[in-house]
N, C-alpha and C positions, 0 to 999 in steps of 0.2 A: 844261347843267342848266337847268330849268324856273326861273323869275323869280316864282315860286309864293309868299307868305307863308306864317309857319304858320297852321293854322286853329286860332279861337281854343274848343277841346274838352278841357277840364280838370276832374282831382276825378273821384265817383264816379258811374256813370253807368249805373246797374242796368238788367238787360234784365225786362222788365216781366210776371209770371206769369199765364196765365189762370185766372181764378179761373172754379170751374164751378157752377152750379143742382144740384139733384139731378137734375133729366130731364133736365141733360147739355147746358146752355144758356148761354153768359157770362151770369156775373151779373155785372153795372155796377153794382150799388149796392157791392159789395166791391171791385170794383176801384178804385171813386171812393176809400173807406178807405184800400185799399195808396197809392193818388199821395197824398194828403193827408199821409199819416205819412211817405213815402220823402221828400216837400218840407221839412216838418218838421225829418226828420232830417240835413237838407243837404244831398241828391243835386244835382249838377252839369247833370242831363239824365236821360231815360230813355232805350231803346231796345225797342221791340216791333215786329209779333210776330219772335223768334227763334227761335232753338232754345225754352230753356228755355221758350218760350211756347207751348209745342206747337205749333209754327206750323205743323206737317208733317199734322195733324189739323183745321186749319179751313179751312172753306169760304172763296171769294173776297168772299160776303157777308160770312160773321164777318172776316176781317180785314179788310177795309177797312171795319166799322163800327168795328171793336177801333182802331183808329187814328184815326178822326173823334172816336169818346169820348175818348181818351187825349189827343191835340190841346185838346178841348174843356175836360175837366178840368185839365190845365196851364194853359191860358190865356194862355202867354207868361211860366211864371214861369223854368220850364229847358228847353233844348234838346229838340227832339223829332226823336229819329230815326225810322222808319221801316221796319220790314224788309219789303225784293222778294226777299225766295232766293224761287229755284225753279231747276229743272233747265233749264225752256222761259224762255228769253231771250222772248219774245215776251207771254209773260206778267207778269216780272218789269217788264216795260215800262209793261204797263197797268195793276201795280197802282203803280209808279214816280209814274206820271202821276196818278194818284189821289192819291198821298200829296202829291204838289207842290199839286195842287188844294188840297187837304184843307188846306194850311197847314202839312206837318212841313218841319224845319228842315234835312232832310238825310235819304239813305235808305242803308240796310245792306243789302248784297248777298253773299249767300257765293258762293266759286266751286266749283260744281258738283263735287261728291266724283272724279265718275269721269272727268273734267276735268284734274283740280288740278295733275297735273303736267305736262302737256302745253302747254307757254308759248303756242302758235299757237293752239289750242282755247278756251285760259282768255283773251288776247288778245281773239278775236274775240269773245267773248262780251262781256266787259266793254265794249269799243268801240261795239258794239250797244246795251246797257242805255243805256249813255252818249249816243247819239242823243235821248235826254229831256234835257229842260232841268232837268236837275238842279242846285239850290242846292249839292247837298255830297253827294259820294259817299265814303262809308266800305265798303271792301273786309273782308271778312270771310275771314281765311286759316284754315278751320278743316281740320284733320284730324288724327281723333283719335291715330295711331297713328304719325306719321310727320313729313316736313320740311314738308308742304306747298307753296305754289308757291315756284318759286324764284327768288333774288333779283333774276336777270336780270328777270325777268316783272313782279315789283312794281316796279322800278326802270323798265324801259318804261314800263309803263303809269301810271307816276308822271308821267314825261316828257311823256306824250302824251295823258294825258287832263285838261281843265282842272278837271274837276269832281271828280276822285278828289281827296281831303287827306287821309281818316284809312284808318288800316287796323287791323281789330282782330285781334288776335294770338290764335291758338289751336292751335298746334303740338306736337309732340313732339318736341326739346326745345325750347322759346321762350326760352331767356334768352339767349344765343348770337343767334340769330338776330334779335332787338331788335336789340341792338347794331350788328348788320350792317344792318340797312332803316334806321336812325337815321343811322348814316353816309354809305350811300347817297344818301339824301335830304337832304344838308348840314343834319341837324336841322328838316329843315322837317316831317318827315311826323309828324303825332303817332301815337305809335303806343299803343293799349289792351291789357290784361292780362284776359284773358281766363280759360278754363278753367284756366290755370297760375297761379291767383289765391295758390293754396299758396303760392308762389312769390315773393309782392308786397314784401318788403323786395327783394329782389333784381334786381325789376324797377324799383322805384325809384331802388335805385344805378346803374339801367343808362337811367334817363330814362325808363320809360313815363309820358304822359301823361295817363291817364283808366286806371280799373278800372272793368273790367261785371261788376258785383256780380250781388243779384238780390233776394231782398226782406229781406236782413241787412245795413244799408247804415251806421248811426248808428259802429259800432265803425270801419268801414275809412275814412267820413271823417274821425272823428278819427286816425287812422294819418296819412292825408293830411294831411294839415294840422299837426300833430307831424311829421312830414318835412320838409314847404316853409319850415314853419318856424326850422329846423336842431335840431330836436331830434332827429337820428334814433333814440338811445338809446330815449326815451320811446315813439318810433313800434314799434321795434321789441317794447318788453314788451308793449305790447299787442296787437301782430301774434301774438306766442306764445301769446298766451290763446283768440283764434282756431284754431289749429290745430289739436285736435283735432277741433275740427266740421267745419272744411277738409278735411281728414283721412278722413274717415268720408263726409261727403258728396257729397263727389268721386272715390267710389270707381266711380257709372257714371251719365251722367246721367240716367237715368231713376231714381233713388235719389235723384238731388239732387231731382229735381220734386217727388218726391215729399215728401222733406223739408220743402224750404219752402211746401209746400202744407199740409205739419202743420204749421210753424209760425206761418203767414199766419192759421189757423183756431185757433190756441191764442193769438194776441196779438189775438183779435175783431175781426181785418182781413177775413179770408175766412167764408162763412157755409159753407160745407164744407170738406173737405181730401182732395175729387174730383181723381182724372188721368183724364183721358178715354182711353180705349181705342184703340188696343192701346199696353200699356205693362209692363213687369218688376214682378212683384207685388213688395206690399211687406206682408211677414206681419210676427206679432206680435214677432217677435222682432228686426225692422228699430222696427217700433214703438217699443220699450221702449228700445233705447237711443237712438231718434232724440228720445225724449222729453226721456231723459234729459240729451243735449246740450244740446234746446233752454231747459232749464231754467238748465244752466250761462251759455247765452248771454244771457238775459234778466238774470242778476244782473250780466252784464256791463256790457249795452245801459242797463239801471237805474241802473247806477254809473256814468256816464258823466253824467247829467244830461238 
């Protein structure tokens, strides 16, 4: 077994939205609002671009200016990850190497969808990306429908690469297979609660480390911190007043963007509540009760302090 510490990536640690212009252009002066408030509200670190950031729609310009800003705006107050997915390992390298430049604190990599099970394929890949002198490499095990890689694979590649410490979790089912990479890794690996956020008392009985929220952050680190604290009881009633917007907005995620894209623009963070194209319409009837959720969530986030 690797002689690895754990790395130290705790608390809430939202993946960061692109917020968009009307003619379909990051606007930075909203995004600067969302980091300002998610600091605020005690987030641990961010993470961009990811998924949720549409990262699969910006050019190599946009992201790697979308990460000088975000870098920029933080300042060194929380952790800044970085995301390199892409399917070309060759790229994921130079935008790797950008992000180290740039000053983020560590970068996110998901392993290629049509990859993911294949130990030898997802192996070579990551061992590649890993040729950068990367500060901290967080593996991203996302797949929506399924085990994702398996444990053999993250447990190698645990072994053998210095720079991999965290892996974020995004499986179907994930609470199960926490437990098993948490083992595997003599508790060294921290492991993040991802898309199975529904989920988060249950991942905290089972030790995840860090939750990647996204731009509803103030309720889950008080959850947090109501846990560490040993009040799980307290953690948990609050977790239940969460889920029905869990619930609802995790039904696909092009439904979530959208969501906290209406709510970024109803809390005066975002100056629209634009998804850039192509994306699953969201008609009036997604509207009305995404409204309505966000309305219950605000009395929450309000009553919090």
């Amino acid at each position: 077994m690797t002689d690895k510490t754990p790395y130290p990536l705790s608390g809430v640690v939202p993946i960061i939205h692109t917020p968009w212009t009307e003619d379909d252009r990051i606007d930075f002066p909203s995004l600067e609002r969302l980091i300002e408030r998610s600091i605020e509200d005690g987030i641990s670190g961010c993470i961009m671009p990811a998924v949720a950031s549409e990262v699969t729609k910006l050019s190599d310009e946009e992201r790697t200016s979308f990460v000088e800003e975000v870098i920029r705006l933080v300042d060194g107050r929380v952790h800044v990850t970085a995301g390199v997915s892409d399917p070309d390992v060759k790229r994921s390298q130079r935008l790797a190497r950008h992000a180290v430049e740039a000053g983020a604190d560590g970068v996110l990599c998901q392993a290629p969808m049509d990859i993911i099970e294949d130990k030898q394929q997802v192996k070579a890949f990551m061992h590649e990306l890993a040729e950068v002198d990367l500060p901290m490499l967080m593996v991203q095990d996302l797949h929506w429908n399924g085990y994702g890689m398996g444990l053999d694979t993250i447990r190698e590649l645990w072994e053998e690469i210095d720079s991999f410490r965290c892996l974020k979790l995004e499986t179907v089912p994930a609470g199960y297979k926490m437990t098993q990479i948490i083992e595997a890794t003599d508790g060294m690996m921290p492991v993040g609660t991802g898309w199975s956020l529904p989920q988060l008392i249950e991942a905290l009985d089972r030790g995840t480390s860090f939750v990647t929220t996204t731009a509803i952050n103030k309720p889950f680190v008080h959850i947090f911190k109501h846990y560490h604290a040993g009040n799980r009881d307290k953690a948990d009633r609050l977790f239940k007043g969460t889920l029905p917007y869990l619930a609802w907005a995790h039904q696909h995620i092009d439904i979530s963007i959208h969501f906290y894209k209406l709510y970024s623009h109803r809390r005066g963070l975002f100056t629209t509540s634009r998804a850039r194209q192509p994306i699953l319409p969201f008609d009036e009837y997604h509207q009305r009760v995404a409204n309505e959720i966000i309305d219950e969530m605000i009395e929450i986030e309000d009553g919090l302090g």
